[in-house]
C-alpha positions in Angstrom: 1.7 22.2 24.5 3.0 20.5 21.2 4.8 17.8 23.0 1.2 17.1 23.8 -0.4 17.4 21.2 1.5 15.1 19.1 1.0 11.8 20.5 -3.0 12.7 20.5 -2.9 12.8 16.4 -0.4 10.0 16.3 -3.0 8.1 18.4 -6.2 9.2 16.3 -4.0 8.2 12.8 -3.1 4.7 14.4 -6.7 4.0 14.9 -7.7 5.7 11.8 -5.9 3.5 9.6 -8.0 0.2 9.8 -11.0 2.6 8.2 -9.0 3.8 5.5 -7.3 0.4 4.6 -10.8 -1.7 3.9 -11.9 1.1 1.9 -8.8 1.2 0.0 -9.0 -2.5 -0.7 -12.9 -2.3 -1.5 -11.8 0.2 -4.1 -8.9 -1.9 -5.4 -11.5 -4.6 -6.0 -13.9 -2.7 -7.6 -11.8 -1.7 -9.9 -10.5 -5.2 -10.8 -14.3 -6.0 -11.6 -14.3 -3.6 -13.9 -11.5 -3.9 -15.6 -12.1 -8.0 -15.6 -16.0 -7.1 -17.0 -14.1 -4.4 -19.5 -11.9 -7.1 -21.1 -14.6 -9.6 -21.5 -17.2 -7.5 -22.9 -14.2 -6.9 -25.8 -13.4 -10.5 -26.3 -17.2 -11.1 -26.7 -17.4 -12.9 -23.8 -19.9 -10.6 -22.3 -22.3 -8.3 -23.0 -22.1 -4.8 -21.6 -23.5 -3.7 -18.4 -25.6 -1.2 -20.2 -27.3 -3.7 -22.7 -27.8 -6.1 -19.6 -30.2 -3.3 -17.2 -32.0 -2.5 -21.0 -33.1 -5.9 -20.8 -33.8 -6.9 -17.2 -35.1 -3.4 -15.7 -38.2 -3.1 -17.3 -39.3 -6.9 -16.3 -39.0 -5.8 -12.7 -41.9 -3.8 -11.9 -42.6 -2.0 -8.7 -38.7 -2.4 -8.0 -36.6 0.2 -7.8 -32.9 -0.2 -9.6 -30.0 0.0 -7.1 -26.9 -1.0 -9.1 -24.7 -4.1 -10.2 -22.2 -6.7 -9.2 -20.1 -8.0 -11.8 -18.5 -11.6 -11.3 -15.8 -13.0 -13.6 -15.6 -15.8 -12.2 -18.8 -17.2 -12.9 -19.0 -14.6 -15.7 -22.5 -13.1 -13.8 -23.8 -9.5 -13.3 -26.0 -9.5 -10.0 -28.5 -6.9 -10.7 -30.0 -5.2 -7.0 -33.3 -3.7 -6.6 -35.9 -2.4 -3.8 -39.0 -3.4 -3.2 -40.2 -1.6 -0.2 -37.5 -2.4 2.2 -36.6 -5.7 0.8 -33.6 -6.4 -1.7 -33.8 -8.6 -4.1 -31.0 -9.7 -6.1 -31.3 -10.6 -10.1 -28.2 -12.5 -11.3 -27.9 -12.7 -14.9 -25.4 -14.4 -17.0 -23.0 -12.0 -18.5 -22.8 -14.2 -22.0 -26.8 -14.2 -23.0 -28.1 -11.2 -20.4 -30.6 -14.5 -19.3 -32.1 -14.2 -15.7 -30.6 -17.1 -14.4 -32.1 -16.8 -10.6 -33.8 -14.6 -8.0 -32.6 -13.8 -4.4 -34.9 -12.3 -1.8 
C-alpha cells in the first residue's frame, strides 16, 4: 500500500512545483519594488506611496481604488482603479506625484 502511495505524492509534488515557483518569484519581485521605492523615497528621489494616493484618489471620482505599481526604472507609481468593470491605470511620476497619463 505505501509502495503505492509514494510515487502518487511524488507525482502531485513534481507538478505542483511550477505553481509554487512563479509565485515565489512574483513575491521576490515584489519585494524588490519595495525595497527599490523604500530607498528612493529616502534619498528624496521620490515621494511616498502614501502622499502619492492623497493626491491622485480624490481626482478620480466614481472610481474605485485597487492598489499600486511602483517602477524604478522609470521612477513611476501606476495607480489602478475600477470603474464598473473597466481598469483604468493612473501613472504618476514618483518625483512630483504629477499624473503623467491615463490607460483604459
Amino acid at each position: 500500500m505505501v509502495r503505492k502511495f509514494i510515487p502518487i505524492v511524488a507525482g502531485a509534488l513534481v507538478l505542483s512545483a511550477p505553481l509554487v515557483l512563479p509565485s515565489q518569484a512574483m513575491a521576490a519581485e515584489r519585494q524588490s519594488e519595495q525595497k527599490a521605492a523604500r530607498n528612493n523615497v529616502k534619498s528624496g528621489g521620490a515621494m511616498r506611496i502614501r502622499d502619492i494616493e492623497a493626491r491622485v484618489v480624490p481626482k478620480m471620482k466614481g472610481m474605485k481604488y485597487i492598489g499600486f505599481t511602483y517602477y524604478p526604472v522609470e521612477n513611476v507609481y501606476r495607480l489602478r482603479f475600477m470603474r464598473g468593470a473597466q481598469a483604468v491605470d493612473v501613472e504618476v511620476d514618483a518625483r512630483t506625484g504629477r499624473i503623467i497619463g491615463e490607460q483604459r
